[in-house]
LUMMARFI-322725 format. One record per residue (C-alpha): residue number from 1; residue in one letter; x, y, z. Coordinates in nm, 4 decimals. Each point is the difference from the previous one (the first is absolute). Layout:
<recs>
<rec><nr>NUM</nr><rest>a</rest><u>X</u><v>Y</v><w>Z</w></rec>
...
</recs>
This chain:
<recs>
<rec><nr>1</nr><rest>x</rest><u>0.0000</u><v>0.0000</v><w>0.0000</w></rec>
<rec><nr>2</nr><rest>x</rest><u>0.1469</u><v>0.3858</v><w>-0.1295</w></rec>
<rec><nr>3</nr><rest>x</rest><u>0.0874</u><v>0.1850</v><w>0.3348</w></rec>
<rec><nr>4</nr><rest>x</rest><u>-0.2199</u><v>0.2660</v><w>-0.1028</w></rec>
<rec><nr>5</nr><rest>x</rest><u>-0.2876</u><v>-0.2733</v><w>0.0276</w></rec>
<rec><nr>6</nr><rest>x</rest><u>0.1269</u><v>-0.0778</v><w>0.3444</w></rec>
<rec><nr>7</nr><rest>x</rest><u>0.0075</u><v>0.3655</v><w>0.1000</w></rec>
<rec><nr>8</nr><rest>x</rest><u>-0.4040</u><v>0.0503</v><w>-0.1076</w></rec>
<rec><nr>9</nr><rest>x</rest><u>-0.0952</u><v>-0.3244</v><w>0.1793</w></rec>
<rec><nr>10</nr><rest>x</rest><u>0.1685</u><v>0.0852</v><w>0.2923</w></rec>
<rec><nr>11</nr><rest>x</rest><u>-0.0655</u><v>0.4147</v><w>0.0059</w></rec>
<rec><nr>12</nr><rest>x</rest><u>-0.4059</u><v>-0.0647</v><w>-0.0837</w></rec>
<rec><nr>13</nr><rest>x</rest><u>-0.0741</u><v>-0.1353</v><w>0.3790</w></rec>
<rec><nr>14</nr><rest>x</rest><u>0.2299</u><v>0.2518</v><w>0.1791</w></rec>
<rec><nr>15</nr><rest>x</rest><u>-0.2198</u><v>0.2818</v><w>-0.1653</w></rec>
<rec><nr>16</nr><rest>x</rest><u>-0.3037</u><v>-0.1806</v><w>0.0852</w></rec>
<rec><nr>17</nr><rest>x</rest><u>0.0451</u><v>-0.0486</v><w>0.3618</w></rec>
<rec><nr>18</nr><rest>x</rest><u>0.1548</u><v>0.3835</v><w>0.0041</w></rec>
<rec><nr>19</nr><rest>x</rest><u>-0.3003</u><v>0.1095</v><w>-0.1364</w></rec>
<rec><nr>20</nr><rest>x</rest><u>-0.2354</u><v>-0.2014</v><w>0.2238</w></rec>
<rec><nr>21</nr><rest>x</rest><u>0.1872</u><v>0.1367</v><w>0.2975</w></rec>
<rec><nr>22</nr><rest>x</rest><u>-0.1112</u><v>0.3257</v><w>-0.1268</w></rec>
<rec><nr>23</nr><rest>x</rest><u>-0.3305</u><v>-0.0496</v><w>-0.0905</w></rec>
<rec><nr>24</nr><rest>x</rest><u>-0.0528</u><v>-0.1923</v><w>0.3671</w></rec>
<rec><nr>25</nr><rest>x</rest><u>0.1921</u><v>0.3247</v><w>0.1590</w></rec>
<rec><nr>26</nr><rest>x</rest><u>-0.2519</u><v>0.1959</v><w>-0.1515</w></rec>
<rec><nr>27</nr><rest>x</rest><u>-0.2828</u><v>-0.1563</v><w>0.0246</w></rec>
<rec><nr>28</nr><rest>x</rest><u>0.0645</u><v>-0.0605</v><w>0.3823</w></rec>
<rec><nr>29</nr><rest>x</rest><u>0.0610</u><v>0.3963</v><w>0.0575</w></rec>
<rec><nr>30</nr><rest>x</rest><u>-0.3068</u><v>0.0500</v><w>-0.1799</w></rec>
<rec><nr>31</nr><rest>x</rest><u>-0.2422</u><v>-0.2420</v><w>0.1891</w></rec>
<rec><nr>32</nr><rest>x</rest><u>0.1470</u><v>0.1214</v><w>0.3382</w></rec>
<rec><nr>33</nr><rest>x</rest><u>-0.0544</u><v>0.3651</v><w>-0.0631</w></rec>
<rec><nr>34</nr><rest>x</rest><u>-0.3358</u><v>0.0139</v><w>-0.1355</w></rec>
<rec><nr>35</nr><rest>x</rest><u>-0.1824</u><v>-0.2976</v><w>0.1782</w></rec>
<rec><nr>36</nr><rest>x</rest><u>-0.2805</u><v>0.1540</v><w>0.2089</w></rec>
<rec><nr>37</nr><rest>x</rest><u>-0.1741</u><v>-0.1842</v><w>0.2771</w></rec>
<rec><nr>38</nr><rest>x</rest><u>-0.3987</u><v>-0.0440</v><w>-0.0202</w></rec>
<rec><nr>39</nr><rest>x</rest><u>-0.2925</u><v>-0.1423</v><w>0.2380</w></rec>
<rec><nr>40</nr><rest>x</rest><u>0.0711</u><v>-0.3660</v><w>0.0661</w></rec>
<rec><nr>41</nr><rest>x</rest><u>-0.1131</u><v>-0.2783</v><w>0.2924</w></rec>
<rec><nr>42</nr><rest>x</rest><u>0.3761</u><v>0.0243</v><w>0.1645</w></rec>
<rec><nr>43</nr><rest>x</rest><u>0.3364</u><v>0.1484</v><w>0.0307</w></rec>
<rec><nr>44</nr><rest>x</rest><u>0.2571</u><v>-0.1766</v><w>-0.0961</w></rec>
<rec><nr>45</nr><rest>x</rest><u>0.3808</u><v>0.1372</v><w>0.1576</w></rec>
<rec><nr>46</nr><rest>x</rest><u>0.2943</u><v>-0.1999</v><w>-0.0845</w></rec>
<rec><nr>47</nr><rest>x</rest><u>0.2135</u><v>0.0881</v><w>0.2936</w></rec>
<rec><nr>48</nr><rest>x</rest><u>0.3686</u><v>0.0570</v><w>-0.0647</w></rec>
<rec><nr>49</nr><rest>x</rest><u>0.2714</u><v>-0.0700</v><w>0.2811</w></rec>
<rec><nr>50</nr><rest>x</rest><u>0.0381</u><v>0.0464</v><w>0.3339</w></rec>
<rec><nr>51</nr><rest>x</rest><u>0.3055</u><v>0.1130</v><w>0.1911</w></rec>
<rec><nr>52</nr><rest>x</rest><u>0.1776</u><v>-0.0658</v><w>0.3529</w></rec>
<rec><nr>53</nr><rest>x</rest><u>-0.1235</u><v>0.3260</v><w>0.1009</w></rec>
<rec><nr>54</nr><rest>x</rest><u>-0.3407</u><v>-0.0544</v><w>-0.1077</w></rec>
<rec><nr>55</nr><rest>x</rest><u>-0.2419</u><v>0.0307</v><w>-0.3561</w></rec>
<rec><nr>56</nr><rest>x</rest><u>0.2165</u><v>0.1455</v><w>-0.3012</w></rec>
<rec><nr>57</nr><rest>x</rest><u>-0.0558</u><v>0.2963</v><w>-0.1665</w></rec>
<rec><nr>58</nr><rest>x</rest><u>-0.1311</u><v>-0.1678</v><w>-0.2978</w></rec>
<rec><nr>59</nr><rest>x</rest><u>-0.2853</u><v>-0.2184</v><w>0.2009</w></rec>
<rec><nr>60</nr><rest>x</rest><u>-0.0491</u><v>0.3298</v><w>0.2033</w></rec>
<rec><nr>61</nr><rest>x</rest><u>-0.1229</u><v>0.2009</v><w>-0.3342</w></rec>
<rec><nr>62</nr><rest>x</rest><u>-0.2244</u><v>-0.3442</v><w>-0.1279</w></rec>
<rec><nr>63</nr><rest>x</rest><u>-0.1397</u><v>0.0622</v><w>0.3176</w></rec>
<rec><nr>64</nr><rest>x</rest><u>-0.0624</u><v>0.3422</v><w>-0.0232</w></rec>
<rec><nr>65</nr><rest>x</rest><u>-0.1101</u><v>-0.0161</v><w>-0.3388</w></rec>
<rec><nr>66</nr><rest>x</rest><u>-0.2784</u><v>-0.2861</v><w>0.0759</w></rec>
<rec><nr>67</nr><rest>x</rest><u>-0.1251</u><v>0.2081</v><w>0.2683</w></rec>
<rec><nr>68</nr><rest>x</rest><u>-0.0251</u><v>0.3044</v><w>-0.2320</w></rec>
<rec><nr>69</nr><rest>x</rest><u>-0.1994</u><v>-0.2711</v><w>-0.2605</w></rec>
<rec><nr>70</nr><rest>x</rest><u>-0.2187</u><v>-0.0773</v><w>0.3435</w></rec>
<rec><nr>71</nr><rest>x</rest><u>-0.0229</u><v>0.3340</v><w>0.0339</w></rec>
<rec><nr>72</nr><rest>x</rest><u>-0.1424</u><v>0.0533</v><w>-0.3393</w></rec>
<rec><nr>73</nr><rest>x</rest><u>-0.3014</u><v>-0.2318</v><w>0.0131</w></rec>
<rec><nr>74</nr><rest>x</rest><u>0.1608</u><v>-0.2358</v><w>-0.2425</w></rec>
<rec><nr>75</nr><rest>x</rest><u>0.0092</u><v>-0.3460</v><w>0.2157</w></rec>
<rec><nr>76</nr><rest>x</rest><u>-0.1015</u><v>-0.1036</v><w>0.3596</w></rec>
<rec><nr>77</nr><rest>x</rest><u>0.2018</u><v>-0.2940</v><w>0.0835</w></rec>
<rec><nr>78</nr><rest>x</rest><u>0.3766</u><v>-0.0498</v><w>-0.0212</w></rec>
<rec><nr>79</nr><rest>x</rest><u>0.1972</u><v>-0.2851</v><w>-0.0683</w></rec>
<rec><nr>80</nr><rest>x</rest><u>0.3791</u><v>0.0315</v><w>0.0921</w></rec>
<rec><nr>81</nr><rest>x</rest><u>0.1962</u><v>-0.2196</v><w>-0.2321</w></rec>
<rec><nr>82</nr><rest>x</rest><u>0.3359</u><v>-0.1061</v><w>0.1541</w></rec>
<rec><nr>83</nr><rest>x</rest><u>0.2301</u><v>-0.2424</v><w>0.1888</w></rec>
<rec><nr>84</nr><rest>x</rest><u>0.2659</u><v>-0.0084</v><w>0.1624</w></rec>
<rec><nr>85</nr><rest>x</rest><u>0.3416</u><v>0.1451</v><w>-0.0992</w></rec>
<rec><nr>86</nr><rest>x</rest><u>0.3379</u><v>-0.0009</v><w>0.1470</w></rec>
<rec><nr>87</nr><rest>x</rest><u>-0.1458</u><v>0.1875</v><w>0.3848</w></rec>
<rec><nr>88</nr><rest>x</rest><u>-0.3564</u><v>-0.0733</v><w>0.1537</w></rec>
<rec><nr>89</nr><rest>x</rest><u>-0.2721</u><v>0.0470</v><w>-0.0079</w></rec>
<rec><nr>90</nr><rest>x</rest><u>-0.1154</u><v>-0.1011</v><w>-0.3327</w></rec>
<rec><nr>91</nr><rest>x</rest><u>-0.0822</u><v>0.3433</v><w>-0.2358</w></rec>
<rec><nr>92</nr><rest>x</rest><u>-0.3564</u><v>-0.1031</v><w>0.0326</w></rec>
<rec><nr>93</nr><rest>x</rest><u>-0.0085</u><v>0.0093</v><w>0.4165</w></rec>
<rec><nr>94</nr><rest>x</rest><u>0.2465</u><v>0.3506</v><w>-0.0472</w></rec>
<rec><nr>95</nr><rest>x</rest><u>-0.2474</u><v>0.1450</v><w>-0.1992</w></rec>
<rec><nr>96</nr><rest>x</rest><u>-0.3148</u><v>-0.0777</v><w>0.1425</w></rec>
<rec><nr>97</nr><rest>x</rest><u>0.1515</u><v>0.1644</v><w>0.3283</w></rec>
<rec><nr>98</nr><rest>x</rest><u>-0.0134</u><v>0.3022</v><w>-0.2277</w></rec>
<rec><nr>99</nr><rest>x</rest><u>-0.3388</u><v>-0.0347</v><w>-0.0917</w></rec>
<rec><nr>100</nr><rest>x</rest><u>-0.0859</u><v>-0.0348</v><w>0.3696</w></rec>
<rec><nr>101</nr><rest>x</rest><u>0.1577</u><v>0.2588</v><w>0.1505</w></rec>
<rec><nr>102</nr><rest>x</rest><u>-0.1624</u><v>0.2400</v><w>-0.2569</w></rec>
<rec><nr>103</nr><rest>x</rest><u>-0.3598</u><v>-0.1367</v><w>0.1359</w></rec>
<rec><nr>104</nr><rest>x</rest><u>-0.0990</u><v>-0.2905</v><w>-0.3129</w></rec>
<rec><nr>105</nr><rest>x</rest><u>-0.2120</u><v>-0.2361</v><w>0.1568</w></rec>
<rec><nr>106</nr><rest>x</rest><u>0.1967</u><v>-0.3345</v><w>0.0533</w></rec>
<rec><nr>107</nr><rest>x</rest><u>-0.3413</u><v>-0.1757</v><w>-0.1752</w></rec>
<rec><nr>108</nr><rest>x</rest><u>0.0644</u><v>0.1988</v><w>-0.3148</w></rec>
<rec><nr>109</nr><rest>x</rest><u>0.3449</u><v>-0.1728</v><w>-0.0381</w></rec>
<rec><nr>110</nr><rest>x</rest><u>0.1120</u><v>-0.2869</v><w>-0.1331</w></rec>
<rec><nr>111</nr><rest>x</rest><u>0.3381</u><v>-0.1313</v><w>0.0269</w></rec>
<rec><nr>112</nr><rest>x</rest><u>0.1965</u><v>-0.1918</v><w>-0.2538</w></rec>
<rec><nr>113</nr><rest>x</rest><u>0.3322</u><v>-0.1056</v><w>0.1616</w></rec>
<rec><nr>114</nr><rest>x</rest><u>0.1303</u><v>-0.3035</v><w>-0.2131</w></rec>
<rec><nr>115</nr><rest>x</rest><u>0.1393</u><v>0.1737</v><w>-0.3450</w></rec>
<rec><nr>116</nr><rest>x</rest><u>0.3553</u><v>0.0335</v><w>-0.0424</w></rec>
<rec><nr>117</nr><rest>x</rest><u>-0.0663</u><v>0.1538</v><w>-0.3692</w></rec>
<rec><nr>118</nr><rest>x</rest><u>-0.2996</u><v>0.2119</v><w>-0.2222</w></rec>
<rec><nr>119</nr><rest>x</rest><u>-0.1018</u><v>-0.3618</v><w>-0.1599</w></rec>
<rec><nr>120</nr><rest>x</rest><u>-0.0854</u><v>-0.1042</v><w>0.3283</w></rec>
<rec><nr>121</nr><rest>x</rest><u>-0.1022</u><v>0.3196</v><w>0.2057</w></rec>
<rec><nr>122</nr><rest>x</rest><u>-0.2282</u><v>-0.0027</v><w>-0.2522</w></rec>
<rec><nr>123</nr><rest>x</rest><u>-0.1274</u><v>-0.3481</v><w>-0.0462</w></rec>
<rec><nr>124</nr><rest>x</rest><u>-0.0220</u><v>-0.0222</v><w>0.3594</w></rec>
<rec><nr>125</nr><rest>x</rest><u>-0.1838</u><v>0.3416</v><w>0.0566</w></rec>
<rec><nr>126</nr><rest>x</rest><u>-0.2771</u><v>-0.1399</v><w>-0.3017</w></rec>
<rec><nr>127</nr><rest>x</rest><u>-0.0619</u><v>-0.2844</v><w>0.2203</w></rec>
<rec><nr>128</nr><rest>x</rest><u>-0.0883</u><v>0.2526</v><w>0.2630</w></rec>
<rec><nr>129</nr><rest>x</rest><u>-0.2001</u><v>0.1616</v><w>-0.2614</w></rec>
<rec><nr>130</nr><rest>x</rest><u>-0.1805</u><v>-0.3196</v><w>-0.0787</w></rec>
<rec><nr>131</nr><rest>x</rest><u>-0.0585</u><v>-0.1051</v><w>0.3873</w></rec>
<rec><nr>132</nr><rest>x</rest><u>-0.1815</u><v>0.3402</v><w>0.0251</w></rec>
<rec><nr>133</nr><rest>x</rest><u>-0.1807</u><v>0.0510</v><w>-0.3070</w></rec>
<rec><nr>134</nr><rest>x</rest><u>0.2517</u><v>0.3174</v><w>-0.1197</w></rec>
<rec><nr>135</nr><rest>x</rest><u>-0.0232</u><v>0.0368</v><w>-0.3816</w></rec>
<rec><nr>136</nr><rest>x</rest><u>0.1809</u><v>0.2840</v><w>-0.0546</w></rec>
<rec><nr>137</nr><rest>x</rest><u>0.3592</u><v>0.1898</v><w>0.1336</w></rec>
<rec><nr>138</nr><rest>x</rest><u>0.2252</u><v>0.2903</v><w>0.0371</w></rec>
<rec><nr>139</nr><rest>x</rest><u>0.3519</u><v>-0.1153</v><w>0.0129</w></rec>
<rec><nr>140</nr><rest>x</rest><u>0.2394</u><v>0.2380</v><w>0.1787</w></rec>
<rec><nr>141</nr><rest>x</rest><u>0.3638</u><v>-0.0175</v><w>-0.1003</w></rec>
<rec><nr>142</nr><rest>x</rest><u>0.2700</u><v>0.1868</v><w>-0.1598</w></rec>
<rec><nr>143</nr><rest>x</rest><u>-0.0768</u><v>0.1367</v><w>-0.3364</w></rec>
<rec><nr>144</nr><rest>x</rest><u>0.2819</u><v>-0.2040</v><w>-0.1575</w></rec>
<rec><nr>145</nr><rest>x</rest><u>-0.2000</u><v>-0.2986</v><w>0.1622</w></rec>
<rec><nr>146</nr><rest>x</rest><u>-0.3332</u><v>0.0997</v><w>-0.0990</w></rec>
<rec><nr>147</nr><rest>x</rest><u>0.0441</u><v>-0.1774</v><w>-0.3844</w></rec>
<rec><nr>148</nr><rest>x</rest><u>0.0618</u><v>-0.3210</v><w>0.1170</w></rec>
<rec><nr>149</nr><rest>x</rest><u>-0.2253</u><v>-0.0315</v><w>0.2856</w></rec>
<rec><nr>150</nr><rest>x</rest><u>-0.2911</u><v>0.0823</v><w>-0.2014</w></rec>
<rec><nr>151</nr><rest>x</rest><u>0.1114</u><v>-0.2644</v><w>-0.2466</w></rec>
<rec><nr>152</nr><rest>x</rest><u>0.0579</u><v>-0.2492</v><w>0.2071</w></rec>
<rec><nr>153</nr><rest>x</rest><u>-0.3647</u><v>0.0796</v><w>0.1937</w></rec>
<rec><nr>154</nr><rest>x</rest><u>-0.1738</u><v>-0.0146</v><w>-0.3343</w></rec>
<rec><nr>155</nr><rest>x</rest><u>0.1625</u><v>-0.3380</v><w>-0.0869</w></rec>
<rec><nr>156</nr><rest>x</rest><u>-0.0961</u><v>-0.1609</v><w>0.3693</w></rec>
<rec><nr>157</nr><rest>x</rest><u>-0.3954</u><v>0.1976</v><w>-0.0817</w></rec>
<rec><nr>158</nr><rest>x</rest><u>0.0324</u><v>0.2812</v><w>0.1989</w></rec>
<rec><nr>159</nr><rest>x</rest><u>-0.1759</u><v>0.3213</v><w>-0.1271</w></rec>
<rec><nr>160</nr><rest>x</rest><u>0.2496</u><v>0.2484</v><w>0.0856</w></rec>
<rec><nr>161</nr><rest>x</rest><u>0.0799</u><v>0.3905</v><w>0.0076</w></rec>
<rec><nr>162</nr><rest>x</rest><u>0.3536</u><v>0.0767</v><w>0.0986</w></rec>
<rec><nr>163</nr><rest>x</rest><u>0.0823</u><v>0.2964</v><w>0.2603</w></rec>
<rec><nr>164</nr><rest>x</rest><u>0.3620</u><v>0.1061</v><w>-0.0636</w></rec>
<rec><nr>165</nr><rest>x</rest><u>0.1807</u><v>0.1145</v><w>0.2933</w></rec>
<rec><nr>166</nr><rest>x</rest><u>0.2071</u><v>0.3159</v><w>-0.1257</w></rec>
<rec><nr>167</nr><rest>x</rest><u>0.0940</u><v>0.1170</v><w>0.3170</w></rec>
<rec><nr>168</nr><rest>x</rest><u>0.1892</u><v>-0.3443</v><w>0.0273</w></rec>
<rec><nr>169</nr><rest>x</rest><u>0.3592</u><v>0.0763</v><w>0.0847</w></rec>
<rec><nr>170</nr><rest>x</rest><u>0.1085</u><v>-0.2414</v><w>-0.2428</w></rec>
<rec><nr>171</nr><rest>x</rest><u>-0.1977</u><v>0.2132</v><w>-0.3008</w></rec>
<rec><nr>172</nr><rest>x</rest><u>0.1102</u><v>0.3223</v><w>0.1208</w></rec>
<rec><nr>173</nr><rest>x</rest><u>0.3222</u><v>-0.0527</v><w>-0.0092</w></rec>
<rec><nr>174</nr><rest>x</rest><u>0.0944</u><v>0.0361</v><w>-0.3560</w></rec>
<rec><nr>175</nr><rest>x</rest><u>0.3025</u><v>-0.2599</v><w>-0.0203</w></rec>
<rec><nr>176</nr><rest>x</rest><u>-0.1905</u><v>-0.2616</v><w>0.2085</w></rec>
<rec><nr>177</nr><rest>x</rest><u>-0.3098</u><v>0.0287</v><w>-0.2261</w></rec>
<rec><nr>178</nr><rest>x</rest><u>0.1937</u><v>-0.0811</v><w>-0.2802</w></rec>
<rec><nr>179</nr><rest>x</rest><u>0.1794</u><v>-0.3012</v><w>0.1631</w></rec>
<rec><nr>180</nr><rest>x</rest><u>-0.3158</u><v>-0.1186</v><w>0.1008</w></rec>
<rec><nr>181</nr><rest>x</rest><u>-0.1485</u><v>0.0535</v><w>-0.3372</w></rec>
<rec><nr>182</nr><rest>x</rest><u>0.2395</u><v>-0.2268</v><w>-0.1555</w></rec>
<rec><nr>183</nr><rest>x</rest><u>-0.0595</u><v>-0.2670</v><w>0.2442</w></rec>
<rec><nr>184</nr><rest>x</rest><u>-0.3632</u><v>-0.0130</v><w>-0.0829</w></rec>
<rec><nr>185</nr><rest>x</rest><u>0.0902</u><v>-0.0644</v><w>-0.3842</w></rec>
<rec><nr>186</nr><rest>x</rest><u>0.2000</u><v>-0.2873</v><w>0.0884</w></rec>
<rec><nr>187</nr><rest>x</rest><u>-0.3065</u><v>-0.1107</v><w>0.2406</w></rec>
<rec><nr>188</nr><rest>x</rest><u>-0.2760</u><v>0.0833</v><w>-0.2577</w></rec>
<rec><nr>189</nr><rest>x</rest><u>0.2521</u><v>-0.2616</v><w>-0.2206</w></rec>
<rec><nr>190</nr><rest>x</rest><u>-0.0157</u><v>-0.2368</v><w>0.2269</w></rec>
<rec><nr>191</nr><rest>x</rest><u>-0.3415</u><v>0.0187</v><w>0.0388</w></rec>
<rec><nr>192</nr><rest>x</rest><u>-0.1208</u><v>-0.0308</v><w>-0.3390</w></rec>
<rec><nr>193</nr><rest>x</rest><u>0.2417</u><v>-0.2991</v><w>-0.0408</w></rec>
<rec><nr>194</nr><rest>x</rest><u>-0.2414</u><v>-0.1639</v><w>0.2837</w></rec>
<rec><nr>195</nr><rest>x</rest><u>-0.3071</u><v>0.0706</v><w>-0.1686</w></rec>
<rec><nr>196</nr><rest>x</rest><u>0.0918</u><v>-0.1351</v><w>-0.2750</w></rec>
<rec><nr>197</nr><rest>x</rest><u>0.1729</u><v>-0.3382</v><w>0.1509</w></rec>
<rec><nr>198</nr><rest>x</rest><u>-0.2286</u><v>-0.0651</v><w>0.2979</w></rec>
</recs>
């Protein structure tokens, strides 16, 4: 085979996986700055890690931000979506002492405290969902999060409108959203790679 041959065959998937990258990029930006939360049966916050010294700044402003979608009118109930990480208590137990010390009635929460990833926070909060009749969601997260959690909640039948946190340390912080961003490609990848083979 002429080298030049070699060169094409070789060059073609480079510029298709740069360009994917992009388009993903994009795309992900996109979906996490214009997603806007509506009326739905539940709350959905994906908690985020907690520290030594307590709740990080990250589950701190999914925390805020649910209560300000509380606040709104836009869902009742709360599920907290998270296990636990590398200090106790699980996200899900930090969080809902957050909700409690701002005055949410404990029966209008619903912990989730198994998931170690977004697959399962949110195949485990739809069987929530399911055990109380919830139809519909907002998902709280980062807005660099917010494309694949909705995916991944419409694939598992979960109607879903995402609430992007932008307040999120990890969003306004220019160089971390970017970092982050480009982790989420390679996730989104991953993802549709299990769609397709599971």
């Amino acid at each position: 085979m002429k080298l030049w041959k070699i060169m094409i065959y070789a060059t073609i998937p480079l510029i298709l996986s740069i360009l994917w990258v992009l388009y993903q990029y994009r795309s992900i930006s996109l979906t996490g700055e214009t997603a806007k939360p509506e009326a739905a049966d539940v709350i959905i916050i994906l908690v985020a890690a907690v520290w030594p010294s307590g709740p990080s700044p990250v589950l701190q402003a999914r925390t805020e931000h649910g209560l300000n979608i509380y606040a709104q009118g836009l869902g009742d109930y709360f599920i907290l979506s998270g296990g636990l990480g590398l200090h106790p208590p699980t996200e899900a137990e930090a969080m809902n002492q957050e909700l409690l010390e701002r005055n949410i009635e404990p029966n209008s929460i619903f912990l989730e405290k198994r998931s170690t990833s977004t697959m399962e926070n949110l195949m485990y909060s739809k069987q929530i969902m399911s055990e109380q009749g919830f139809k519909t969601a907002v998902i709280v997260t980062d807005p660099f999060h917010i494309k694949r959690a909705l995916l991944i909640a419409e694939d598992i039948g979960i109607t879903a409108f995402g609430a992007p946190t932008k307040n999120s340390p990890l969003y306004t912080n220019e160089d971390l959203r970017i970092r982050y961003a480009i982790r989420e490609v390679f996730a989104i990848t991953w993802f549709y790679f299990y769609r397709i083979f599971n």
